[in-house]
C-alpha positions, 0 to 999 in steps of 0.5 A: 766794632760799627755793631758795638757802637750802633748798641751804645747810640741807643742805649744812649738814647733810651736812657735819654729818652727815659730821662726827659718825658711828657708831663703826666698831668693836666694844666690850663689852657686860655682862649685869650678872649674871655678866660679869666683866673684870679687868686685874692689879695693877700700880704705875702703875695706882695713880698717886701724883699727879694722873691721869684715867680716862675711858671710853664707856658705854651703860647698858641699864637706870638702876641700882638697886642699890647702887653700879654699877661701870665702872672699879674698883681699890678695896678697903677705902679703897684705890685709886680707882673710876668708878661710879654713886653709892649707889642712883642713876643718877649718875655719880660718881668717888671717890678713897679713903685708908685711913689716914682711911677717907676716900671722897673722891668727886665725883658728877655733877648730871647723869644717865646715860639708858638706851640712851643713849652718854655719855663719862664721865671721872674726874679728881683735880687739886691736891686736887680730884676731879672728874666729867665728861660728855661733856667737861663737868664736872658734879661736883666734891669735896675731895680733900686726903688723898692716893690709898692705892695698892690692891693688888686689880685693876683691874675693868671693868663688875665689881667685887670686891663681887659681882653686885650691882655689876656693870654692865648695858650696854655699854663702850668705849674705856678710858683711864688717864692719869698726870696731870690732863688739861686740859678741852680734852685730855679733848674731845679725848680723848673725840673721838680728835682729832688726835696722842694724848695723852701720859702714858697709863699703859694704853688698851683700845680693845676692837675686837678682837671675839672672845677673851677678852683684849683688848689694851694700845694704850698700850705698857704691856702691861696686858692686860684679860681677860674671864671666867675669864681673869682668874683668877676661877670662876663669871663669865662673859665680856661679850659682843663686840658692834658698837660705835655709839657717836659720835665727831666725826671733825673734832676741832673743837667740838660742839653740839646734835645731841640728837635724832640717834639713838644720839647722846649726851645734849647737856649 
């Protein structure tokens, strides 16, 4: 009995450990000085409604200093943007309206960690805004006036407000999408399960390792370019590292698995 039992712990836990992998890929890692990434303006990237963005992130260090941006189209109450909240190791997502100066912003009860791979969304839905971890919503905020469309960028680990700003860690796999995806679509999102998803205005998976442009997987042609690609001096390009960031290659539901090495931060 106690050798039958032994067999099924591990056949358990090669199935699991089978299920949950290391990413096979590359992604973008930012010196959070210099590093900089930017994608043109473009109508659709300011959605008039309703949209969620998402991404994997793996901070090298908890930040310190103002906001720490990952995903920024704002400028003066326009557009939209995923960072870390004011001097905090929060996640936060904020839309923005410049008729009232409004920043309606949603942050997150639950940290990043350092070194540490999490899947961060950022959804606006019916007059809500919302924050989630991996797949888990984890802050939440009004949003009764609507986005005011920004005419700047779209900036990656940087942002028009200078160094300070800017990300330390790694990034992979960025997604835009033009309505509210539902709590299942952004796990399934988050784990590339099953048929994509529709309604992508633009998607990075940054795989390509070297160059300094890296390419549109949703069709729409928004290209993000690295350093002084994107038009600006005096940046300097992240760098193309392998990624190892987690996925469950079987799209069904996940649990405690904590303790793994490079494995998210369970909430």
């Amino acid at each position: 009995m106690r050798t039958s039992l032994r067999r099924m712990t591990l056949i358990l836990l090669t199935a699991l450990q089978a299920a949950v992998v290391l990413a096979q890929g590359q992604a973008l890692r930012y010196d959070g000085v210099a590093d900089f990434a930017a994608v043109a303006d473009a109508p659709d990237l300011d959605p008039p409604g309703d949209f969620t963005v998402m991404v994997w992130v793996k901070p090298d260090l908890l930040p310190t200093t103002y906001y720490n941006f990952i995903l920024a189209k704002n400028m003066n109450y326009t557009g939209w943007a995923l960072s870390t909240a004011t001097y905090s190791h929060l996640p936060a997502f904020a839309t923005f309206n410049d008729d009232q100066d409004v920043a309606q912003v949603a942050t997150s009860v639950w940290p990043i960690e350092p070194g540490r791979w999490v899947h961060l969304a950022g959804r606006l839905s019916g007059g809500l805004v919302t924050v989630w971890m991996n797949g888990v919503m984890t802050g939440s905020n009004l949003a009764q006036l609507p986005t005011t469309p920004s005419s700047t960028e779209l900036f990656v680990g940087s942002s028009l407000f200078g160094g300070a700003t800017y990300w330390k860690g790694s990034i992979d796999q960025i997604r835009i999408y033009d309505r509210a995806l539902s709590a299942v679509e952004i796990r399934a999102a988050m784990w590339d399960a099953g048929t994509p998803i529709d309604s992508r205005i633009a998607e990075w998976w940054l795989d390509e390792g070297s160059g300094t442009t890296s390419t549109d997987n949703s069709g729409n042609s928004h290209t993000l370019f690295l350093g002084t690609a994107s038009g600006y001096g005096g940046v300097t390009s992240p760098d193309w590292v392998a990624s190892d960031r987690p996925f469950y290659n079987d799209g069904g539901e996940w649990g405690d698995l904590s303790g793994w090495t490079a494995v998210w931060p369970v909430l």
